[in-house]
Residue, then its C-alpha position, 0 to 999 in steps of 0.5 A: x368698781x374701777x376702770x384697772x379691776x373692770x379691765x381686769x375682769x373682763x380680760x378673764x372673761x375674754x380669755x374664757x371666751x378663748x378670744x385671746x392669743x398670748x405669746x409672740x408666735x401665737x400672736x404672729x400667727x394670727x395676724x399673718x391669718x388677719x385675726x388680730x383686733x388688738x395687741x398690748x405689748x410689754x414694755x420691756x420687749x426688745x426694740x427690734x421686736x416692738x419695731x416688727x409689731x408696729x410694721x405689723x399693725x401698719x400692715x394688717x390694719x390693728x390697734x398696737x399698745x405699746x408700753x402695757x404693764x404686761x407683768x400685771x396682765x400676765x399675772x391676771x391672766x396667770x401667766x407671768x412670762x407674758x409680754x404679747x396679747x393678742x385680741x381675736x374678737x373685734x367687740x372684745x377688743x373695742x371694749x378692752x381698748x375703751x377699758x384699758x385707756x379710761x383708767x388712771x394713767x394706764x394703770x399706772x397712777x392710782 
């Protein structure tokens, strides 16, 4: 099995687990309660709101990744409008992150 259908797999895991939090406002809400491990973003967010999320991640102590390919995250997860995903769970989103940045050219260059 690759790292791309590992990640995959296990991102369903954690959304059974109900360890994720999809979506800007959830995902903010969860920040301002220092809830958040880790957020993937979309690479077609605005630049104002990807600005906000940095300042974010500079604030609250999380691992930002920026330029993710939201539109195959979001259909994984059977949520195609997707372009924010937070993680609740520090061992989850470790794991995720280890996932996500040992696949081919993040998912890109297979």
């Amino acid at each position: 099995m690759d790292n791309k259908t590992k990640f995959y797999n296990f991102l369903k895991i954690a959304k059974k687990a109900g360890v994720l939090t999809e979506g800007y406002n959830r995902t903010e809400e969860n920040l301002k309660k220092n809830n958040i491990f880790l957020v993937f973003i979309s690479k077609d967010l605005s630049a104002n709101s990807k600005n906000k999320f940095k300042n974010y991640a500079l604030k609250y102590k999380f691992t930002l990744i920026e330029d993710a390919p939201m539109n195959e995250i979001g259909n994984e997860l059977l949520n195609s409008e997707l372009r924010i995903l937070g993680v609740k769970d520090k061992s989850f989103g470790k794991n995720l992150q280890s996932l996500y940045m040992s696949k081919d050219e993040y998912f890109g260059g297979e």
